[in-house]
C-alpha positions in Angstrom: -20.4 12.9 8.5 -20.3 13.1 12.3 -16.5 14.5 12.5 -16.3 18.3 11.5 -12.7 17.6 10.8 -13.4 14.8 8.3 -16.6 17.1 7.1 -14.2 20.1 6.0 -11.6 17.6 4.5 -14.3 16.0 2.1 -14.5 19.9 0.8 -11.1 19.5 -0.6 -11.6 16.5 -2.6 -13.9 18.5 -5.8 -15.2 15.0 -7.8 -17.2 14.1 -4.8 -19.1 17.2 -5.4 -19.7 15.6 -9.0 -19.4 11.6 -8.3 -19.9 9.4 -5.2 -16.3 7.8 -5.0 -15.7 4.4 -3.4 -12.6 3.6 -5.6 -9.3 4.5 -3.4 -8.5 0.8 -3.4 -6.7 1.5 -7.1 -6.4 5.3 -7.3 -7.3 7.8 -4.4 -9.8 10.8 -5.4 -7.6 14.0 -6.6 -7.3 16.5 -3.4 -7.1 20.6 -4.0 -4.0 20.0 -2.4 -2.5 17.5 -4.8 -3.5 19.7 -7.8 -1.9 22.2 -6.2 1.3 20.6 -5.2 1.5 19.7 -9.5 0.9 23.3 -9.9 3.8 24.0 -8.1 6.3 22.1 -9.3 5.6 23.0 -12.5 5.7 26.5 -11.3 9.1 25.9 -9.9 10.7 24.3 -13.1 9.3 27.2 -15.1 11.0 29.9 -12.5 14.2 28.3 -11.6 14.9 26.4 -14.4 16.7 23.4 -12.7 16.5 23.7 -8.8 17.5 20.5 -7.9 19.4 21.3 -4.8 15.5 22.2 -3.8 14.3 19.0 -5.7 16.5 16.7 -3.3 15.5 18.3 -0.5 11.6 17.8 -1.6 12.6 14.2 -1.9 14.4 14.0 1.8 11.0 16.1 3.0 8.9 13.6 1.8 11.6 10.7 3.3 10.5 12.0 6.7 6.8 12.4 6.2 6.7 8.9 5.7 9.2 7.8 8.4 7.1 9.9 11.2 3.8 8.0 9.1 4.9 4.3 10.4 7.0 5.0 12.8 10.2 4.8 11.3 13.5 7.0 10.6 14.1 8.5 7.5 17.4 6.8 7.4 15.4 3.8 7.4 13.6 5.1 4.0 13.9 4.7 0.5 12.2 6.3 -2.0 11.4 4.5 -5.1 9.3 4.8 -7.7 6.8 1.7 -7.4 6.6 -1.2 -4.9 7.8 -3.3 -7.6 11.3 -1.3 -7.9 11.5 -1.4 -4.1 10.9 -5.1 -3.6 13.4 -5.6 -6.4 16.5 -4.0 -5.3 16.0 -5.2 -1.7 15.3 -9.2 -2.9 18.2 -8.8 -5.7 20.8 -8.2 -2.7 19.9 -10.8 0.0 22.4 -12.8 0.5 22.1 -15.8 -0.5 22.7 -18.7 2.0 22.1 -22.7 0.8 21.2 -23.4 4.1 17.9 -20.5 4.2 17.1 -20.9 0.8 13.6 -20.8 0.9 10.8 -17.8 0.1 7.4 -17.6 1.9 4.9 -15.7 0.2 0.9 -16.7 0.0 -1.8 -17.1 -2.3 -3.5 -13.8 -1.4 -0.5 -11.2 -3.0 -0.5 -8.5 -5.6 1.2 -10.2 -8.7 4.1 -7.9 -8.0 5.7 -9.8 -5.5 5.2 -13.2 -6.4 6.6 -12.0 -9.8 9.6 -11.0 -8.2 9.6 -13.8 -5.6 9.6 -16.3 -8.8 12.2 -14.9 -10.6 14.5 -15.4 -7.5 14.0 -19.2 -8.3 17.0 -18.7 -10.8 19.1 -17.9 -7.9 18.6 -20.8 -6.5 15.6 -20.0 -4.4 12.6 -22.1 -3.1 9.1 -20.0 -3.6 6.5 -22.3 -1.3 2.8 -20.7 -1.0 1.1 -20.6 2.1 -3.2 -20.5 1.1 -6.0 -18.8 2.1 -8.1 -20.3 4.8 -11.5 -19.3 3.9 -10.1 -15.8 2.4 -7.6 -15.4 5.4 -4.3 -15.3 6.3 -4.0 -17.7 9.5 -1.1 -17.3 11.6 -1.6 -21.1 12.0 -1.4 -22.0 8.1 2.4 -20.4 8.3 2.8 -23.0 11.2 4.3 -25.8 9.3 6.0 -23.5 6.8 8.1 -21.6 7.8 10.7 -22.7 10.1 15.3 -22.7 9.9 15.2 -22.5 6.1 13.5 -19.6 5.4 15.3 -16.7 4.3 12.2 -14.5 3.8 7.9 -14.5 4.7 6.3 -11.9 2.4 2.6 -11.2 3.1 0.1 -8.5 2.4 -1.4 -6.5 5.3 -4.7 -6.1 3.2 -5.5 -8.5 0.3 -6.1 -6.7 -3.2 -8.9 -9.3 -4.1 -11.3 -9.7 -1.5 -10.1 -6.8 1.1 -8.9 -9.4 3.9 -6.5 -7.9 6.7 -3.8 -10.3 8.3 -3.3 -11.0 11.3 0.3 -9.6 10.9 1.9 -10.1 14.3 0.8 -13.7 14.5 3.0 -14.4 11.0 5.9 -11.9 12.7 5.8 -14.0 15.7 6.1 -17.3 13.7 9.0 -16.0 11.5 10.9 -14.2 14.5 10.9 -17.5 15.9 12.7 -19.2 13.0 15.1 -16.0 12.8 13.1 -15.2 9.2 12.7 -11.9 8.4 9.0 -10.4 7.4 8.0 -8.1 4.3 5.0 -6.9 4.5 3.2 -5.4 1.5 0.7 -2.2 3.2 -0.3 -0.8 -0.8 -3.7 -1.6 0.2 -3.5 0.1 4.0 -1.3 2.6 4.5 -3.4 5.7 5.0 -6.3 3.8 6.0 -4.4 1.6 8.3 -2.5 3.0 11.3 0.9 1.3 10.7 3.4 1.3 13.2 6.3 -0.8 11.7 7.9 -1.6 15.6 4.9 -2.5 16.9 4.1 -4.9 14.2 7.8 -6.0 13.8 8.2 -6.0 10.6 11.4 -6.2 9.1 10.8 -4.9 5.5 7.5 -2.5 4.5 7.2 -2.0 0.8 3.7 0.3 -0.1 3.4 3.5 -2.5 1.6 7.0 -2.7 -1.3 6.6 -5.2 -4.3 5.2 -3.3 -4.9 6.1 0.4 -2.2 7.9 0.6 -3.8 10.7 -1.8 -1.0 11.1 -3.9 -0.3 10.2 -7.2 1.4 6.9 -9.6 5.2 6.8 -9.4 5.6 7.1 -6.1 6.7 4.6 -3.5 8.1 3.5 -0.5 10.4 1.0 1.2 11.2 0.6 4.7 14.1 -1.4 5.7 15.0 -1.8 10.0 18.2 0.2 10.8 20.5 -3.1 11.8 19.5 -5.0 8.7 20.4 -1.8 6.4 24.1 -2.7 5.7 23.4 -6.9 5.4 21.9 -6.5 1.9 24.0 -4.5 -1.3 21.7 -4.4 -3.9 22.7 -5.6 -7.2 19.4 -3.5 -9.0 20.8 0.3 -8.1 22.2 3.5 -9.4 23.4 6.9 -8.7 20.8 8.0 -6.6 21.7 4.7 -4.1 25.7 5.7 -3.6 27.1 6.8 -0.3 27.8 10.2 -2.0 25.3 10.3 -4.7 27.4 13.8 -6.1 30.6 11.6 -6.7 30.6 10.9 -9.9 32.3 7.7 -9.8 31.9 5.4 -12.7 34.9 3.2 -11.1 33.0 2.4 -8.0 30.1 1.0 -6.0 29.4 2.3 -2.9 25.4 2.0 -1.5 24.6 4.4 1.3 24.5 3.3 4.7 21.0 3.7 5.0 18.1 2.4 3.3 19.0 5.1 0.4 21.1 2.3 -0.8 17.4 0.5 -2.3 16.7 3.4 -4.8 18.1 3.4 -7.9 18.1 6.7 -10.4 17.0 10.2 -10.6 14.0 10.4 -8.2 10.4 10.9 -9.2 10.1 14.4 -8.5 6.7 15.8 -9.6 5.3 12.4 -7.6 6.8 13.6 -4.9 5.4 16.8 -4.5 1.8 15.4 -4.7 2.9 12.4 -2.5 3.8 15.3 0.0 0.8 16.9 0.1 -1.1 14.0 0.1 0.3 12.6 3.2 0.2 15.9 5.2 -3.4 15.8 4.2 -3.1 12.4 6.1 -1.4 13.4 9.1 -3.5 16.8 9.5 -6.3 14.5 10.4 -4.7 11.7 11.8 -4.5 8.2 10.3 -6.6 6.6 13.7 -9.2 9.1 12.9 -9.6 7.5 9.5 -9.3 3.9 10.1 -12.4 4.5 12.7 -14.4 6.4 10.3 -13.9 3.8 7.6 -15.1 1.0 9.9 -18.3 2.4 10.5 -19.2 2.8 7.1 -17.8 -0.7 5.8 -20.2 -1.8 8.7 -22.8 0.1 7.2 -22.0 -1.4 4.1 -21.9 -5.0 4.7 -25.0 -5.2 6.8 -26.8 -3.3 4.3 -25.6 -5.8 1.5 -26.5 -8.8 3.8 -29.8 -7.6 4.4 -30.6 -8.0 0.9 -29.4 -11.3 0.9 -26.6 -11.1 -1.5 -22.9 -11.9 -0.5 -20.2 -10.4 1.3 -17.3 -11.8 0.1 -14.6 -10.5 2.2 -14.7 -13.3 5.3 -16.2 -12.0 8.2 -13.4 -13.3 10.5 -10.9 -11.3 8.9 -11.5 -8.4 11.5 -9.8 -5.9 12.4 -11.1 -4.9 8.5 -9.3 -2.7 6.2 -10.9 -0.6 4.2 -12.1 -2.6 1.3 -15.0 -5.3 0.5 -15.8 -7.0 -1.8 -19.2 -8.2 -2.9 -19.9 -11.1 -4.7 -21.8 -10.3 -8.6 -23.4 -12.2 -11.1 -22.1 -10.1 -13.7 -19.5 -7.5 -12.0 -18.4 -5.8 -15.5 -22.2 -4.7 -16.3 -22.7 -3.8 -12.3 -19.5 -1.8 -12.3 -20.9 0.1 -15.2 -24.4 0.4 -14.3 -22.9 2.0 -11.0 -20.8 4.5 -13.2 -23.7 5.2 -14.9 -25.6 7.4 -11.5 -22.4 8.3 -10.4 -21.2 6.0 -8.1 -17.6 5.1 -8.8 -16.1 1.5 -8.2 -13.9 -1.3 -9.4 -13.8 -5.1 -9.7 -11.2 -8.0 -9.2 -12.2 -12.0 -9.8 -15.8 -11.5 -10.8 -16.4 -8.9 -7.4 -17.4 -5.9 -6.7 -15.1 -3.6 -5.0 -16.0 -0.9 -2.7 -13.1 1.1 -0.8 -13.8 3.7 1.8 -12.1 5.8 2.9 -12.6 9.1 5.7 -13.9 11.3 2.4 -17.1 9.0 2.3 -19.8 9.8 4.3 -22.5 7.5 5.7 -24.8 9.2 2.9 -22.7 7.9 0.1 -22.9 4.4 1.9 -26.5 4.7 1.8 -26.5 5.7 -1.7 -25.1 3.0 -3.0 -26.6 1.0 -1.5 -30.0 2.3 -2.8 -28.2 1.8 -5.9 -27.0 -2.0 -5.6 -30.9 -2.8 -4.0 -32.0 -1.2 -7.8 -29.4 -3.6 -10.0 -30.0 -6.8 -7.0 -30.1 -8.8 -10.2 -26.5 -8.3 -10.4 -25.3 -9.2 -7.5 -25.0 -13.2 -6.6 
């Protein structure tokens, strides 16, 4: 690794001293720190029996790491448990207007929102699917789509399946010109990524903790903007979302002003101490840092695969990358295990091969497994 920074930080990750890992696309590798932060809330539980004036203000510490991550405010935070509970409580309170009655979402998302996207058809909502051009997301495919009754474009900033990246201010600029708000799903970028929700213009950011961001599951995020905060009451809530969550009030609703008012109950604390860590991890080195480490060794990757003819099947034109491909396989269940098998640790989605970088892996493990994939080429299509 050519950055001494990025060197010393793949020290603190211990199963790469035992694996080569290239799976941070569904769970990120386990950092000292992280076991360390688990340590330590145990630790605290054990000591002070039931700090939770401390817990809350774990929760608000971690509320801020992420703000300052996408540059946000916390107030513009929530804290939730899983993208799905995020997405949930924010779509369960928009207002709902005959005359914007219709939900943009594409063919490329995680099943999670168009699950929830769906089930808002029983509210009276339109779902309408934008596809894929060739893999991609094209500004110009939204074109004809969305336009004065759209009441909502969600779309991924990386696709689970094939590792695409959207051109994300081309749909913003589409929607802002209709007056529709954008939620953009970043599960499979944030950490990798460098996300700066204003620049982008996103109105709505939904992501969680347990891939690039190095923590752990049952932890996620939400970002709503500031002036769209009080517009939406959530009917999916709870204690945790009230203006004064010590009130005690079974008699009344009252959501926080912020973006409090998505969460719902009792936070997830343990998650959030290993959510902590993981993204100060993150910000010791610097997101921008990562992102261009991780393109030189997807670059590495895919000309290396296309030199021994097989196929890249994450579409070239999808570029800026993130920090996912996928590689077509004639049989991706027996490669994913023949892989496992010298160490190298990867995952599959629609009969592919999916390898996800990130500023841990070294050019070395790049060239390892690809060694590895030249020995199984009968695997791959």
């Amino acid at each position: 690794m050519s950055d001494p920074m990025l060197t010393e930080w793949r020290s603190r990750f211990p199963i790469l001293a035992r694996k080569t890992y290239f799976n941070s696309c569904s769970q990120g590798a386990q950092s000292d720190a992280a076991a360390q932060a688990y340590r330590r809330f145990l630790q605290d539980w054990d000591e002070k029996g039931s700090p939770w004036e401390y817990w809350i203000e774990q929760e608000e510490a971690v509320r801020t790491a992420f703000s300052r991550l996408i540059g946000a405010t916390s107030d513009e935070i929530a804290v939730t448990t899983s993208v799905s509970a995020g997405v949930s409580s924010l779509i369960g309170g928009f207002p709902l207007d005959p005359a914007r009655n219709r939900i943009v979402t594409t063919d490329l998302e995680f099943p999670t929102i168009g699950q929830i996207m769906h089930a808002q058809e029983r509210r009276g909502l339109e779902v309408v699917h934008v596809p894929a051009e060739d893999g991609v997301l094209r500004p110009e495919s939204f074109a004809g789509v969305i336009d004065e009754r759209t009441a909502l474009v969600a779309v991924t900033h990386v696709c689970y399946r094939n590792g695409a990246r959207s051109d994300v201010e081309g749909i913003v600029a589409l929607a802002r010109a209709a007056g529709a708000p954008v939620l953009l799903d970043s599960y499979q970028a944030i950490g990798a990524v460098d996300i700066d929700v204003k620049r982008l213009g996103v109105d709505f950011l939904v992501t969680g903790a347990l891939k690039y961001l190095l923590g752990s599951a049952g932890l996620g995020f939400l970002y709503c903007r500031s002036d769209l905060i009080e517009e939406i009451v959530p009917t999916a809530t709870g204690w945790f979302a009230d203006e004064d969550v010590f009130a005690m009030d079974v008699g009344d609703y009252s959501p926080s002003t912020t973006a409090r008012r998505f969460q719902t109950g009792t936070p997830p604390i343990p998650a959030i101490y290993a959510g902590l860590a993981g993204i100060e991890m993150i910000r010791d080195v610097g997101v921008a840092t990562i992102e261009r480490h991780i393109a030189g060794l997807t670059s590495a990757l895919i000309a290396g695969v296309e030199e021994m003819a097989a196929r890249v099947v994450t579409p070239s034109s999808a570029k800026p990358r993130g920090p996912m491909v996928a590689i077509a396989a004639a049989d991706v269940d027996v490669l994913v295990d023949r892989l496992g098998s010298e160490g190298i640790v990867t995952s599959s989605r629609d009969g592919n091969l999916r390898v996800s970088c990130h500023g841990y892996n070294s050019q070395e493990d790049v060239a390892r497994l690809l060694d590895a994939l030249r020995r199984n080429r009968d695997l791959l299509a």
